[in-house]
Every structure is written in structure tokens, then in C-alpha cells.
C-alpha positions as CSV (number, residue, x, y, z in Angstrom):
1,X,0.0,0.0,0.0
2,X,2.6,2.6,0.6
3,X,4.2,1.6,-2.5
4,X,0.9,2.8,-4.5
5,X,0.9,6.0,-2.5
6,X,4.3,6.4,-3.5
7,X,4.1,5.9,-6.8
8,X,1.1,8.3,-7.2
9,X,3.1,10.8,-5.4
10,X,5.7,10.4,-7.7
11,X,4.0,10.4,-10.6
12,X,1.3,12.6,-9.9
13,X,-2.6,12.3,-9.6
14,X,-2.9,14.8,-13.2
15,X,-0.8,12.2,-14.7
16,X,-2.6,9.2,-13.9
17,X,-5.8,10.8,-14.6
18,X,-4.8,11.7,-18.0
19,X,-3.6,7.9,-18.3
20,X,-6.7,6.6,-17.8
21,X,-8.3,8.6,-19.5
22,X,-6.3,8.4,-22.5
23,X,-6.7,4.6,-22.0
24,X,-10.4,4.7,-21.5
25,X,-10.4,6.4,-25.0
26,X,-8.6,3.8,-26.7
27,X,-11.2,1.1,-25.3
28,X,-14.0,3.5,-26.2
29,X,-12.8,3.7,-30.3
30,X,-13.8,0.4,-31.5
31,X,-17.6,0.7,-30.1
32,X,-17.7,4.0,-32.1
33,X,-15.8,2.9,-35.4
34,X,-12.2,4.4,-34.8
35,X,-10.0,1.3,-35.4
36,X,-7.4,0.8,-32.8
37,X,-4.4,0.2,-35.1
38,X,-4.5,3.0,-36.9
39,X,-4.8,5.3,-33.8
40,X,-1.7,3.5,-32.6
41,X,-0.1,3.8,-35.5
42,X,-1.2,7.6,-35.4
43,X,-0.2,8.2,-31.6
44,X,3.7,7.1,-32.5
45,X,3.6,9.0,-35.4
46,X,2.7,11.9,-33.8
47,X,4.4,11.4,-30.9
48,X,7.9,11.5,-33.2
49,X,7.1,14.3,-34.8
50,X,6.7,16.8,-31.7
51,X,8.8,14.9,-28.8
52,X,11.8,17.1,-30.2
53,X,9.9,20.3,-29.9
54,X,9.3,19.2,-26.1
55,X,13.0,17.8,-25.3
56,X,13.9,21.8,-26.9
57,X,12.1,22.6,-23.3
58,X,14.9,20.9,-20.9
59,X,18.0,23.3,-21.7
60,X,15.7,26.4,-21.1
61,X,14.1,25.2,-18.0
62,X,17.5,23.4,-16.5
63,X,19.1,27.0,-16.8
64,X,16.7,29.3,-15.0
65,X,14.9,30.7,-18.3
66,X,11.4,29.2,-17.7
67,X,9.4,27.8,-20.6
68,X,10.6,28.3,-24.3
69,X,7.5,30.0,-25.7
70,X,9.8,31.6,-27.8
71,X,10.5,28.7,-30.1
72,X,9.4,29.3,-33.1
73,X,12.4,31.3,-33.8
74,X,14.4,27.4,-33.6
75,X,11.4,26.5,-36.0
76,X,12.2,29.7,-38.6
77,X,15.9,28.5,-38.4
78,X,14.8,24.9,-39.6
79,X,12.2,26.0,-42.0
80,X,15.3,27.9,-43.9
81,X,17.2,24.6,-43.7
82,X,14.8,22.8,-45.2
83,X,13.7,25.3,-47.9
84,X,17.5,25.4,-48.9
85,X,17.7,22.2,-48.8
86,X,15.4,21.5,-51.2
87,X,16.2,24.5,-53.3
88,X,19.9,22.4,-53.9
89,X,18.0,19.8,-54.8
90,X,19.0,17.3,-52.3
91,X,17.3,13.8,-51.7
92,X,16.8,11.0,-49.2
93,X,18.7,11.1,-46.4
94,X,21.1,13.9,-47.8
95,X,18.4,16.3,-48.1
96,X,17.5,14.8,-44.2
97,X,20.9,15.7,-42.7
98,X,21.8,18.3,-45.3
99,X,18.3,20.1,-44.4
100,X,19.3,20.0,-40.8
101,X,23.0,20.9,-41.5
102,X,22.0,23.9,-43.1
103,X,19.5,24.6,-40.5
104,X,21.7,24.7,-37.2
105,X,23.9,27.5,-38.2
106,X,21.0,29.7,-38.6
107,X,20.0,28.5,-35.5
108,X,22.8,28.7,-33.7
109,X,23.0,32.6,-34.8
110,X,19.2,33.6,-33.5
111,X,19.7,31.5,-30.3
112,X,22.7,33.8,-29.2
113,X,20.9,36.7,-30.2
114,X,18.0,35.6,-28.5
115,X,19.8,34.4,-25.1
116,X,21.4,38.0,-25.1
117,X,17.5,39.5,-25.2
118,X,16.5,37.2,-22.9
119,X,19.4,38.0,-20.0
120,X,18.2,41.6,-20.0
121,X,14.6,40.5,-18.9
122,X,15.1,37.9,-16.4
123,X,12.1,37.9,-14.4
124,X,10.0,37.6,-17.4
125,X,11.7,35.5,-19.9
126,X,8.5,33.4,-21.1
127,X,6.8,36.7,-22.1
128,X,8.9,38.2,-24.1
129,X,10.0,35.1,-25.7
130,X,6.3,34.5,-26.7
131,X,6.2,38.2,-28.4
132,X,10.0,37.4,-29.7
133,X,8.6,34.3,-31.3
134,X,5.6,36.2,-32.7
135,X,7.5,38.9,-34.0
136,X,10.1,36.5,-35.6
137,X,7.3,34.2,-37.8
138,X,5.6,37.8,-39.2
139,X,9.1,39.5,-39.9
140,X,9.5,35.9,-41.8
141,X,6.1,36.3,-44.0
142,X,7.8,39.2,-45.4
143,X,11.1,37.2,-46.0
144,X,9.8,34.3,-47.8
145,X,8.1,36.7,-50.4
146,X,11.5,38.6,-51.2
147,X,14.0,35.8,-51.0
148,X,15.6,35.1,-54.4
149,X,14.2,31.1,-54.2
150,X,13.8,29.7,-57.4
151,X,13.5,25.8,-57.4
152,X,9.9,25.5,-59.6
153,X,8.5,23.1,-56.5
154,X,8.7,25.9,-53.7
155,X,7.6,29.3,-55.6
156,X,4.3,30.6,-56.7
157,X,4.2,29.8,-60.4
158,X,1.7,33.0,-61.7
159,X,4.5,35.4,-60.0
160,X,8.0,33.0,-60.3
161,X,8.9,34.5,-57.0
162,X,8.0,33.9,-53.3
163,X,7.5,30.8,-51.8
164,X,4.1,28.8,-51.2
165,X,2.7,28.3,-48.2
166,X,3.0,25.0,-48.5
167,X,5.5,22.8,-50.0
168,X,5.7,19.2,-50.6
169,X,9.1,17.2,-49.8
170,X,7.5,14.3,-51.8
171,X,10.5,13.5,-53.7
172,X,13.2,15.3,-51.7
173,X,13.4,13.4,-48.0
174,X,9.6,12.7,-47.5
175,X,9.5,9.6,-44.3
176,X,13.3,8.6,-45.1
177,X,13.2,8.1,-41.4
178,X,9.4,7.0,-41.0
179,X,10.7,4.3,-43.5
180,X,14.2,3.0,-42.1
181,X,13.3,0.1,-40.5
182,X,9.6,0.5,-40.3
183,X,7.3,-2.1,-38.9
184,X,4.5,-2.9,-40.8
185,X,1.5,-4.7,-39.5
186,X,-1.4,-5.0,-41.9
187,X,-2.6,-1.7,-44.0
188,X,-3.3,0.8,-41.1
189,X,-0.1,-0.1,-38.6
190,X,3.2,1.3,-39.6
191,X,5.7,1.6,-36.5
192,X,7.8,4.5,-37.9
193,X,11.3,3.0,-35.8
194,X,13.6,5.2,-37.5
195,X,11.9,8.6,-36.7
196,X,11.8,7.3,-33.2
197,X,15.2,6.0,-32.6
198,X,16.4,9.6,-33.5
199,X,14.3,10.8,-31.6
200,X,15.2,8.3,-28.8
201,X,19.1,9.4,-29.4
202,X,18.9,13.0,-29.4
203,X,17.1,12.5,-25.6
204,X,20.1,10.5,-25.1
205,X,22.5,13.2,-26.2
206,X,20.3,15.9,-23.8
207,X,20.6,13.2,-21.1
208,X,24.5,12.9,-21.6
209,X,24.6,16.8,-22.0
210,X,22.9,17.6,-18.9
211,X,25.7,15.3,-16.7
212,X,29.0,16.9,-18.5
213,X,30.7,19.9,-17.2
214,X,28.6,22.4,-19.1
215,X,25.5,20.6,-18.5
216,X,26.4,20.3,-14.3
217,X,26.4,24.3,-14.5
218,X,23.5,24.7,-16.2
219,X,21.5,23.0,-14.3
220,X,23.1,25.1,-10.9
221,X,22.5,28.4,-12.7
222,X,19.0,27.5,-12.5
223,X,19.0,25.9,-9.3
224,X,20.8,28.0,-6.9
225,X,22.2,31.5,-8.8
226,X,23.5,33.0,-5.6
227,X,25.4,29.7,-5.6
228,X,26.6,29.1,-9.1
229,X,27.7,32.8,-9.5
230,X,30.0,32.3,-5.8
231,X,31.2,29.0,-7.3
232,X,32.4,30.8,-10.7
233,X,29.9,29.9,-13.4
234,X,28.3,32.9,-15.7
235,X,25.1,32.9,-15.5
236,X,24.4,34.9,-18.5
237,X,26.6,33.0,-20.5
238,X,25.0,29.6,-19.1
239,X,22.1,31.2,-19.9
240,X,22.7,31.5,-23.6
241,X,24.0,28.3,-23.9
242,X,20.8,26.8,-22.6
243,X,18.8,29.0,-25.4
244,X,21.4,28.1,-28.1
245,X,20.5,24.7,-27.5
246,X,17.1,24.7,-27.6
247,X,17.2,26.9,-30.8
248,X,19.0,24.5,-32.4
249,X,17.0,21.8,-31.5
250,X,13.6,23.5,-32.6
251,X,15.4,23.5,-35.7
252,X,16.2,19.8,-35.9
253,X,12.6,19.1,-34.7
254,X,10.6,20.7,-37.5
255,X,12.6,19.3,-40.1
256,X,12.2,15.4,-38.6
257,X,8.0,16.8,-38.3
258,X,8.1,18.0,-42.2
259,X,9.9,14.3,-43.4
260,X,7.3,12.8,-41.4
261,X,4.4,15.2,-42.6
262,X,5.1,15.3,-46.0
263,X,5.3,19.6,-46.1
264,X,7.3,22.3,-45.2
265,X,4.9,24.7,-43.8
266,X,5.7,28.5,-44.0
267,X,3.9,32.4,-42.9
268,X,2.0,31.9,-40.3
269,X,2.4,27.9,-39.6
270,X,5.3,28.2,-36.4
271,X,2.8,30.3,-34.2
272,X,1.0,27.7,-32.0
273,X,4.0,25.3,-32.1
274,X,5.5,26.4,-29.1
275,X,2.2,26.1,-27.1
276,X,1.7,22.5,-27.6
277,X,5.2,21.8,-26.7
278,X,4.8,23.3,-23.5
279,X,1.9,22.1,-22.6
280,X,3.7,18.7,-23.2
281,X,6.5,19.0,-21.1
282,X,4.4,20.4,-18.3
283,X,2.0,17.2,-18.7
284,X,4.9,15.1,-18.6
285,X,5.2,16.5,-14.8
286,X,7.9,19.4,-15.4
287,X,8.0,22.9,-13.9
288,X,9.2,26.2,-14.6
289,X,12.0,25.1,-12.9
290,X,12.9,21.6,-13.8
291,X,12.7,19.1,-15.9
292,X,14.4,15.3,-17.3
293,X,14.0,12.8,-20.1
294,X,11.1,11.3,-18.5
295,X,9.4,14.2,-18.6
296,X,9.9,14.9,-22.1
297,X,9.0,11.3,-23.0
298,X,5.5,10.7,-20.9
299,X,4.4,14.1,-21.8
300,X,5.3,14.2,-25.3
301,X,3.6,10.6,-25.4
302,X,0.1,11.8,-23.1
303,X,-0.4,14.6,-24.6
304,X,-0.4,13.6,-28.3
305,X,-2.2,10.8,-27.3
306,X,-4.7,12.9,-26.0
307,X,-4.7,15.4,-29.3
308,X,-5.1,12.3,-31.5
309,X,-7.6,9.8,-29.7
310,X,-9.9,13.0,-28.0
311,X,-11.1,14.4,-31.5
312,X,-11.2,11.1,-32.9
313,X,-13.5,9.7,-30.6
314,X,-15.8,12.3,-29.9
315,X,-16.1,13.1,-33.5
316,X,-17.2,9.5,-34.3
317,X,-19.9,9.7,-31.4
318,X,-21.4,12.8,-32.1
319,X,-21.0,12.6,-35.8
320,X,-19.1,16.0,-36.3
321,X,-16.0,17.4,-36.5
322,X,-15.4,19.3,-33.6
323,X,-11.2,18.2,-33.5
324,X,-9.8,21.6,-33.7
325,X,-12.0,23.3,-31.2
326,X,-10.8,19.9,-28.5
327,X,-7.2,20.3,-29.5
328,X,-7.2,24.1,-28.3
329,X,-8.9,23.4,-24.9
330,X,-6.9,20.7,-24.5
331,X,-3.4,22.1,-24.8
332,X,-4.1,25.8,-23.6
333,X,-6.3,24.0,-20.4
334,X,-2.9,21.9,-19.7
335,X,-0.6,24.9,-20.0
336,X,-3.3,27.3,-17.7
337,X,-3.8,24.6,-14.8
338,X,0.2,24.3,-15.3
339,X,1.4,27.6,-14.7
340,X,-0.7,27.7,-11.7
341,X,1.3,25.6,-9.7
342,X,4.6,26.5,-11.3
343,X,6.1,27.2,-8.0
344,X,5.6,23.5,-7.2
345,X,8.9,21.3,-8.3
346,X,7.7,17.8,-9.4
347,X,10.0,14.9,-9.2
């Protein structure tokens, strides 16, 4: 018996209730026509495609900075990886890693720029990094209209300049990772291994990371400051760091979500991104203050469940589509009742 209480201490009564929940969905789907495989199938899917965007939360966190509303600039910096990538014409898995190669110094760039904003606010990091992110995707609809693209797939054919809003990578690196190694059970199952062993190493590297040198300091920058500054560590320069590295990772996480996707989304796409990210990585039992792996793993893993299986269901019972109107009070409910205990440090 005290085991059980102290594994629901541990892993927290929000947590289990979204559990069963989510599982009480999933028994609920085949008595309203939603087939079970294919939702599984969906729920890894989905769960790939986003768990970077939520692992780009740790650094931030670890260092003091709060939660990174801000990243859709890590998303811009990817978006012009990708776009380049398939203006050179690169395939497969070069036009992968060459889209994310491309990508990181861009990112690298905005993230210093954007740690050096950040350490003059501190106090009130996650709002101006939500207006930072803002400000960056609309200064960006400007950019892709007046950037001297020209590969036939990516601009407007009337006007032979400016990029669509949406582009296909249907030929380019479309699923190379969805498809290495994939497990395929009958026609609605597809286990997409490769996307999620990347995803599974790059937690790894963040896990690794977090216990170097660098990492160690991080992590007392945002524990103790008092303690790290008497001790010799920058803050500010920890600081950056932190928001370098989630940058870059925003970057690396849109362009494993557009190979799995099928699209490069641009304008106005990167806005909400950051929310649902968040609201991930606090339903994975994070805080303001702190966060691990398993945090970014549960959450990433609850919460899409939740955004795939909740429309789903209810759309098939009450024979509407109501999925975008559930998927908004579902992530901005998680992220309110959230910040209202953020001074409360879950294990």
C-alpha cells in the first residue's frame, strides 16, 4: 500500500488521470468505429514528430529561463534549412541531414541573439520570448516573399517569385526516417522506428549533456544562482548556452515533423507550435524550474495521445468534427492549470 501512494506521489494524480483517461479512450474507439491500429499507428507518429519540440524545453528550464514560448524562432531557423535544402536539390537522407545541417547554423545565430535578449529581462523571460517568437514568424512572411528562391517546387508559379505556403518534400526526404526500419502490421499499422530511434538518441545526447561539465552548470544556474555565480559559473553565458541549444533543436525538430508530414509549412504555420510543446512537457510532470528525459517522454507521449484519440472519438460519437475546437482546450487548459502551480517542483 505505501508503494501505490508512493508511486502516485511520484508520478502525480494529473498524470494518472490523463492515463486513464487516455486509455479509456482507446477502449472506447472500436464501439464508435475508430480502429485501434491505426490510432496506434497515429499516436507514434505523432508522438515522433513533436517529442523534439518538447525535449527543446529541458535546456531552457535546467538554466533558469522558464518555458521556451519563444520557439518558433528554432522553428524559422529549420524552415530555412529545409527550404535550402530542397532548393539544392538534395534527396533522401542527404536532403535529411543536409536540411538540418543547413539549418543549425542559422540557429545557432538567432539563439545567441536571442539568449542576449533574454538575460536583459530575467524575471519575465517566457513573455517576451512568446512576443520574440511572434514577432520573428511575421518578420519571416515578409522574408519568404522577397528571397531570391527559385527551385519550380517551392515558388508561386503566376509570380515566379516567393515561396508557397505549403511545399511538398514528396521526392526530396519525405518519411526517409518514418521508412528505415519501419514495422508494418497489416494496411493501417506502420511503426515509424527510424523517426523514433532519432528521436530516442537525441534525448540521449540531452541526457548525456545535462551530466558533462557544461551541463552540471546549467542545471546550478537554475537551481541555486546565488550559488553558481560564488562557485564561478556565468550565469548569462549559461544562460545562452541553454537558449542556443534549444534553438537548435527546434530547428532539428521541425525538419524530422516535415519528413514525417510530407510539407514544409511557412507564414503563419510556427505560431502555436510552441504552445503545444509546452503544454507537453508540463503534462509530462515538469516545472518552470525543472525538468528530465522522462518528462519529455511521458508528456510528449500523453499529450499527443490525448490530441489524436480525443477528436477522434468524440467526432465519431457525435457525428461532427469538432477536432480543432478539442485540440485548443486541451493544450491551452494543460498549459493554464500548469502555470498555476509552477512554484511547485515535481519529481
Amino acid at each position: 500500500m505505501d508503494k501505490i501512494k508512493q508511486f502516485v506521489t511520484d508520478f502525480g494524480w494529473p498524470r494518472i488521470i490523463i492515463f486513464l483517461f487516455l486509455l479509456f479512450l482507446f477502449i472506447a474507439a472500436p464501439f464508435v468505429g475508430v480502429r485501434i491500429d491505426a490510432s496506434i499507428s497515429d499516436v507514434f507518429n505523432r508522438f515522433g514528430q513533436n517529442a523534439l519540440f518538447v525535449l527543446a524545453m529541458v535546456p531552457m528550464i535546467q538554466s533558469g529561463c522558464g518555458l521556451n514560448f519563444g520557439l518558433s524562432i528554432g522553428i524559422i531557423a529549420g524552415l530555412i534549412g529545409s527550404t535550402l535544402s530542397v532548393q539544392f536539390g538534395l534527396t533522401g537522407l542527404m536532403g535529411f541531414f543536409g536540411a538540418v545541417a543547413l539549418a543549425i547554423p542559422f540557429a545557432v545565430i538567432f539563439g545567441w541573439f536571442y539568449g542576449l535578449l533574454l538575460n536583459k529581462v530575467k524575471g519575465e523571460e517566457m513573455t517576451i520570448a512568446m512576443y520574440v517568437g511572434f514577432a520573428g514568424v511575421m518578420f519571416m512572411c515578409i522574408m519568404w516573399l522577397i528571397l531570391p528562391y527559385t527551385n519550380s517546387t517551392m515558388v508561386w508559379g503566376y509570380a515566379g517569385k516567393g515561396l508557397r505556403t505549403t511545399i511538398s518534400v514528396e521526392g526530396y526526404y519525405r518519411q526517409v526516417l518514418n521508412d528505415f526500419w519501419a514495422i508494418r502490421i497489416g494496411t493501417d499499422f506502420i511503426f515509424p522506428t527510424g523517426m523514433l530511434l532519432f528521436v530516442v538518441f537525441c534525448a540521449f545526447l540531452m541526457w548525456l549533456f545535462l551530466r558533462t561539465k557544461t551541463g552540471t552548470a546549467m542545471t546550478a544556474v537554475g537551481s541555486n544562482p546565488d550559488f553558481a555565480r560564488a562557485s564561478g559559473i556565468s550565469a548569462d553565458r549559461m544562460r545562452t548556452v541553454s537558449v542556443i541549444i534549444s534553438t537548435v533543436l527546434g530547428a532539428v525538430g521541425i525538419v524530422v515533423f516535415q519528413q514525417s508530414y510530407g510539407f514544409i509549412q511557412l507564414y503563419t504555420a510556427p505560431l502555436a507550435m510552441p504552445f503545444a510543446a509546452v503544454a507537453a512537457i508540463l503534462i509530462g510532470g515538469a516545472s518552470v524550474n525543472k525538468a528530465t528525459m522522462v518528462n519529455v517522454l511521458v508528456g510528449a507521449f500523453l499529450f499527443q495521445g490525448l490530441l489524436t484519440m480525443t477528436p477522434s472519438v468524440i467526432n465519431s460519437a457525435l457525428k461532427t468534427d469538432i477536432s480543432e475546437v478539442i485540440r485548443i482546450i486541451v493544450s491551452n487548459g494543460i498549459i493554464i492549470y500548469a502555470l498555476t502551480r509552477k512554484t511547485k517542483v515535481t519529481k
